[in-house]
C-alpha positions as CSV (number, residue, x, y, z in Angstrom):
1,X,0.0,0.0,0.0
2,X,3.0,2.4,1.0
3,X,4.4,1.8,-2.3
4,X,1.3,2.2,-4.4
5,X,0.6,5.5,-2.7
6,X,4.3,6.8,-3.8
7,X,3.8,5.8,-7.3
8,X,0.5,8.3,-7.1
9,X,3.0,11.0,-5.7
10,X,5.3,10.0,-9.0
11,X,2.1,10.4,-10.9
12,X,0.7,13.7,-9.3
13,X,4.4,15.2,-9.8
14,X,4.9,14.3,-13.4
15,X,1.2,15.8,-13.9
16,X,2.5,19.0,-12.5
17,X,5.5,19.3,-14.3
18,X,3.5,18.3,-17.4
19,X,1.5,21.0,-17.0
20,X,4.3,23.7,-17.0
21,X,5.6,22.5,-20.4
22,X,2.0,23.4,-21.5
23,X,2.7,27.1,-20.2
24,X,5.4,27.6,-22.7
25,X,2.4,26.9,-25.5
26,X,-0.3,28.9,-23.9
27,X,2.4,32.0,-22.8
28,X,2.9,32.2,-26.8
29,X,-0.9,33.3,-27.5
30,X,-1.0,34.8,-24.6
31,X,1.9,37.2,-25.4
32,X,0.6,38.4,-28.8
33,X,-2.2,39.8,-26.7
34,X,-0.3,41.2,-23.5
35,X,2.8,42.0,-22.1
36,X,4.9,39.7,-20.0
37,X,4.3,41.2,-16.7
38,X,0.8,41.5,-17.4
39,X,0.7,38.0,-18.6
40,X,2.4,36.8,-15.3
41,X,0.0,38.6,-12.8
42,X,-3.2,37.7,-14.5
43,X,-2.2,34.0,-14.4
44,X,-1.7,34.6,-10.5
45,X,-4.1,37.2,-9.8
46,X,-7.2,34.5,-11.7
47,X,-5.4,32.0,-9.4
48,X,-5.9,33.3,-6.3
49,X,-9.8,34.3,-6.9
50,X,-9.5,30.4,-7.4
51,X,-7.3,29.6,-4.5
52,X,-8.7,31.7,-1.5
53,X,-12.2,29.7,-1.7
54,X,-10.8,26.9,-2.2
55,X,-8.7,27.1,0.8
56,X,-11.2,28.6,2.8
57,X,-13.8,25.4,1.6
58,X,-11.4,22.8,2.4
59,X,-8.6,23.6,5.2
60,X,-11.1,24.7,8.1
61,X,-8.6,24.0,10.6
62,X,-5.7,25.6,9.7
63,X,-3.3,27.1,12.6
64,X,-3.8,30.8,12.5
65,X,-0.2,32.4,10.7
66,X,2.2,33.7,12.9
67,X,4.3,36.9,12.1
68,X,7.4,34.3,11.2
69,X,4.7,32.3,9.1
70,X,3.8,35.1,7.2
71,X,7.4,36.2,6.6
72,X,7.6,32.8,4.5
73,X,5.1,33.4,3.1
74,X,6.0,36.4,1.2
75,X,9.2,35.1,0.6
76,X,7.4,31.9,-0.9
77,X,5.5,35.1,-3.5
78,X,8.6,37.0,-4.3
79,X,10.8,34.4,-4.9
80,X,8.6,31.2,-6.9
81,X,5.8,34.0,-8.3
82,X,6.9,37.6,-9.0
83,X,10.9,37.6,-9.3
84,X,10.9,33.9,-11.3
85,X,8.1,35.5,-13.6
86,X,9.9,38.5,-13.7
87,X,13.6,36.8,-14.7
88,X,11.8,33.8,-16.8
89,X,10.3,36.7,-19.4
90,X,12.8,38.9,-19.3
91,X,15.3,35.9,-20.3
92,X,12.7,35.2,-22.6
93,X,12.8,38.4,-24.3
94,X,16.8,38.7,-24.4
95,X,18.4,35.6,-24.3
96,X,18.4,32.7,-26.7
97,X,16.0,30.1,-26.0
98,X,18.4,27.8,-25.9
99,X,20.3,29.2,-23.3
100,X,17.7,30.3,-20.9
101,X,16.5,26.6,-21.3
102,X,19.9,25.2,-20.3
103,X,20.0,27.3,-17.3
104,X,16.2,26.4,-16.2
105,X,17.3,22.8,-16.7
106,X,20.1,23.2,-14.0
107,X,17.5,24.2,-11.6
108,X,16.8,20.4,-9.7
109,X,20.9,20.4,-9.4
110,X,20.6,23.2,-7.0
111,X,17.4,22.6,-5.4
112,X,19.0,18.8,-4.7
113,X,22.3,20.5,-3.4
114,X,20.7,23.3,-1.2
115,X,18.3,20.5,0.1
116,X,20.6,18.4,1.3
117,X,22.8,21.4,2.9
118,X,19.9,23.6,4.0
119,X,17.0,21.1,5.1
120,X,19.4,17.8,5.7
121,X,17.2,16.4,3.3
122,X,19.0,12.4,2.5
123,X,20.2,12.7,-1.2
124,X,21.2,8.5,-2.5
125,X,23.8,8.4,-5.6
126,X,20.2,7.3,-7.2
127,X,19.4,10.3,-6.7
128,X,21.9,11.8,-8.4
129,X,22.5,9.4,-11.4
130,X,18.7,9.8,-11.9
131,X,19.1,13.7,-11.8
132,X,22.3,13.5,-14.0
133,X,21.1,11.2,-16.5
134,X,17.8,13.4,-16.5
135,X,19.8,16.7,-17.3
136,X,21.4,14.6,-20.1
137,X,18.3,14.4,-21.6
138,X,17.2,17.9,-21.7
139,X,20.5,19.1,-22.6
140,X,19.8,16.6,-25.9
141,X,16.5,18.4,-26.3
142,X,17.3,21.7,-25.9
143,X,20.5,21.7,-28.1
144,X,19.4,18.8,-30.6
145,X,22.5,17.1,-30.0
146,X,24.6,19.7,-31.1
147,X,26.9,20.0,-27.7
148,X,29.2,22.7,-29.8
149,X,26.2,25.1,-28.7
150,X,27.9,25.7,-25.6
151,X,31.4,26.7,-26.7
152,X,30.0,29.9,-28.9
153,X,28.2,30.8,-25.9
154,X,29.5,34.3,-24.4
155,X,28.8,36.0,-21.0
156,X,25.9,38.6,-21.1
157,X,24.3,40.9,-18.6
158,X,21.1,38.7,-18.9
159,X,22.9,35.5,-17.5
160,X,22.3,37.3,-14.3
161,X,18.5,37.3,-14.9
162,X,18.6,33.6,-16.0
163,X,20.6,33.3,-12.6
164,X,18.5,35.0,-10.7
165,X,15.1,32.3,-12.4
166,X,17.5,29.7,-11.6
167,X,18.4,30.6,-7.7
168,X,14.4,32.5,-6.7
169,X,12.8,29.0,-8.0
170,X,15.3,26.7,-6.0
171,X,14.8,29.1,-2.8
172,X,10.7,28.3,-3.6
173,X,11.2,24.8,-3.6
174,X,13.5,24.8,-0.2
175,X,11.5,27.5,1.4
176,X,8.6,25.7,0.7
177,X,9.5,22.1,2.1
178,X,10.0,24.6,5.7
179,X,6.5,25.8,5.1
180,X,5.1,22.5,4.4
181,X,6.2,21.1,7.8
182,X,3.0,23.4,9.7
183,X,0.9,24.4,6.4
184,X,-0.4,21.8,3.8
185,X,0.3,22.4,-0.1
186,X,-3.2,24.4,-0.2
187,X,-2.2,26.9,2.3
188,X,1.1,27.0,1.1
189,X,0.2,27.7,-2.5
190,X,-2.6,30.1,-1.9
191,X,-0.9,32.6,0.5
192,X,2.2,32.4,-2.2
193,X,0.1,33.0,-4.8
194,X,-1.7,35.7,-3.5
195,X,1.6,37.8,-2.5
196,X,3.0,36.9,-5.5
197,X,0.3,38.8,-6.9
198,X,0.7,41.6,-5.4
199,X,3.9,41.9,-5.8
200,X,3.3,41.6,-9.4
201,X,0.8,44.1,-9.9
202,X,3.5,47.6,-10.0
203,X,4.9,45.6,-12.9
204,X,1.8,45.2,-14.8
205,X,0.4,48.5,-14.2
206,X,4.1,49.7,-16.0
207,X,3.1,48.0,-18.6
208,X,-0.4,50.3,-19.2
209,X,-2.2,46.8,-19.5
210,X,-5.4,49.0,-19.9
211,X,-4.2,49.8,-23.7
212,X,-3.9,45.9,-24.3
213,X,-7.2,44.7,-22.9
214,X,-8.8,46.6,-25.9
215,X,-7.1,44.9,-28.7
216,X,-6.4,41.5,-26.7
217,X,-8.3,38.5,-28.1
218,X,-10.3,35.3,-26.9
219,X,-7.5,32.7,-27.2
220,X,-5.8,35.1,-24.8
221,X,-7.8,35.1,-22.6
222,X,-8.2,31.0,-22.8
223,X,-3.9,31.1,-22.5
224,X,-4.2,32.9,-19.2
225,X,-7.7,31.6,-17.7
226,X,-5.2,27.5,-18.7
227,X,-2.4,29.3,-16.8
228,X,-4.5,30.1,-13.8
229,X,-6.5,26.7,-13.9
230,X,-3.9,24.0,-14.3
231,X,-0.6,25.1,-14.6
232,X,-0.8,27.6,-11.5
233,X,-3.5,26.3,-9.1
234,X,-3.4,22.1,-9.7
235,X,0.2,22.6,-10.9
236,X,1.7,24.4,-7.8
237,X,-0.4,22.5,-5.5
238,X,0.8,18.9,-6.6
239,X,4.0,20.3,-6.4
240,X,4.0,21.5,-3.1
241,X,2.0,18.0,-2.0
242,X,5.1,16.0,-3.7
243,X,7.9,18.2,-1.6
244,X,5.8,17.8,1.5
245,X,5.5,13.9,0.7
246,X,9.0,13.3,-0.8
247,X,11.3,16.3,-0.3
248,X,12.4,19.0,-2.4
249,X,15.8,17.0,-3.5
250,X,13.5,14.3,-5.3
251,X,10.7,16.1,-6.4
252,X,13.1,18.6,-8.2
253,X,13.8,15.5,-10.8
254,X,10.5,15.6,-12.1
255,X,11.0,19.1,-13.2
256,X,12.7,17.7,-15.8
257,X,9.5,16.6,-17.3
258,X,8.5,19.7,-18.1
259,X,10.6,20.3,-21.4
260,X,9.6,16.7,-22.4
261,X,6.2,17.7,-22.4
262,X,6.8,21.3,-23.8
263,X,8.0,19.5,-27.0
264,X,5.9,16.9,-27.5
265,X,2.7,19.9,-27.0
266,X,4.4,21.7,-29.4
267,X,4.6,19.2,-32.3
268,X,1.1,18.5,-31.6
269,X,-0.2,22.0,-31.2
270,X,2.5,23.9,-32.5
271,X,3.3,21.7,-35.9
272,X,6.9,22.0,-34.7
273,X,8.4,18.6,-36.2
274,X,9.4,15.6,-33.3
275,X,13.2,14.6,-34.3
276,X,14.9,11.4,-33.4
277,X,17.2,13.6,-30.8
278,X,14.4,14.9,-29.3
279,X,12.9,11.0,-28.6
280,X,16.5,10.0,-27.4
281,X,16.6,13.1,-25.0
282,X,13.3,12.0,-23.9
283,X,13.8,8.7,-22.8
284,X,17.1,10.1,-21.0
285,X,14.8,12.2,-18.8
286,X,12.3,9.3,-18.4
287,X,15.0,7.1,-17.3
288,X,16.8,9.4,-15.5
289,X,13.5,10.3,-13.3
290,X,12.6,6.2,-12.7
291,X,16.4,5.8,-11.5
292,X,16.3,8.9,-9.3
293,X,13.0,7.7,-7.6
294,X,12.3,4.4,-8.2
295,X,12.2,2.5,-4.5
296,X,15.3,0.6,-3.5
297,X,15.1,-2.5,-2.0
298,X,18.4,-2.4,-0.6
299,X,19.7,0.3,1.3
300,X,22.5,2.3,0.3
301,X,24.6,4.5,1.5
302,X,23.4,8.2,1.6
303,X,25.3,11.1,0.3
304,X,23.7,13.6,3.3
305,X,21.6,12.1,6.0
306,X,18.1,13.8,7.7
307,X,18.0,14.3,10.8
308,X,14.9,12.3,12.6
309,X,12.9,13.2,15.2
């Protein structure tokens, strides 16, 4: 029974992270309608008119927040919500996809290593061969084979945007698991959301969003209201449930899932053609997330060990 309720957790992560590859699909519509800050604080702003009731409906007995709690809390909003928006479409804007990808895809190697330093969280070789041969894989996607790509790269001012995605996400995740220990993923998500939100909204009102809503169109609208729906409110909340079940170190692998299923959505959706390399990367990240969390039957000897009790 223990094990069948882990593969749900597998299952309910790899949902999440499927959904964020779908984000990269519906943030194209989206943004021939809006601007990118605009984009970002609708998604969270039609997420928390979701999340609030939700919360309200279903955690009744909730411990009231403490001033500390709510300090995390807003660190939860500026770091996963408005500065990782922020950075992610910036990047977006000024940096070759290829890059920004390559940086996004280091993220689980940090999260993993400030995990097991930060939060004592146990971290097997698995663990790490899983993650490695995972990053193999969406290093193969994202360059399509063609490892020269990153000899011709040179140092830019926006690497320390993609840095900052890179580092505010992995603080998320970690911050998060600390969270998680009082709060369940519900709470967690909602109050992050909703200062996220807020902290998004100078940024959007920058951005005169009042000239776009005029012109914008209805699969616009659809891109954001599918941001809000499934990508930020089911998304984030599986998320949050997998850390609190799992840890942030292995629930970071299946982050790698998300460019697998950004591809595949956009052949489908996009016409963009599948290639072989693309397959092979693929099943690098699929095999590299079973190795990472597949259930030993042995034990073996931990990198970094939790502390207990």
């Amino acid at each position: 029974m223990e094990r069948k309720k882990q593969w749900m957790i597998y299952g309910m992560l790899t949902f999440a992270t499927s959904t964020w590859g779908s984000a990269f699909i519906a943030g194209k519509v989206a943004i021939e309608s809006f601007d990118p800050a605009t984009i970002s604080f609708l998604r969270f702003f039609g997420a928390a008119l979701l999340l609030f009731p939700i919360m309200w409906l279903v955690e009744k007995n909730t411990p009231k927040p403490r001033k500390k709690d709510w300090v995390l809390f807003a660190l939860l909003g500026l770091t996963g919500v408005a500065i990782y928006n922020i950075c992610f479409f910036l990047a977006s804007k000024h940096a070759p996809v290829i890059k920004s990808s390559l940086f996004i895809a280091a993220n689980p190697m940090l999260i993993m290593l400030l995990s097991g330093l930060l939060l004592k969280e146990t971290i097997s070789k698995r663990n790490v061969i899983g993650l490695l041969l995972a990053f193999a894989g969406v290093v193969t996607i994202v360059t399509e084979g063609n490892l020269m790509i990153f000899f011709r790269f040179q140092f830019e001012p926006i690497d320390f945007v993609l840095l900052g995605a890179v580092i505010t996400w992995a603080l998320y995740s970690v911050i998060g698991r600390v969270v998680l220990r009082k709060y369940s993923s519900i709470v967690s998500t909602t109050y992050a959301v909703g200062f996220g939100t807020l902290f998004l909204l100078p940024f959007s009102l920058f951005e005169k969003p009042w000239q776009s809503i005029a012109t914008s169109t209805l699969p616009a609208w659809l891109a954001i209201a599918h941001m809000s729906v499934f990508v930020t409110v089911i998304g984030f909340i599986l998320y949050y449930y997998g850390i609190q079940k799992i840890g942030a170190a292995k629930a970071s692998i299946f982050i790698n899932v998300m460019p697998v299923s950004a591809v595949i959505m956009a052949t489908v959706f996009l016409g963009e053609t599948l290639t072989l390399t693309t397959v092979i990367g693929a099943l690098f990240v699929i095999s590299g997330v079973y190795v990472g969390t597949a259930v030993r039957r042995q034990k073996e000897k931990p990198i970094s060990h939790a502390k207990t009790g």
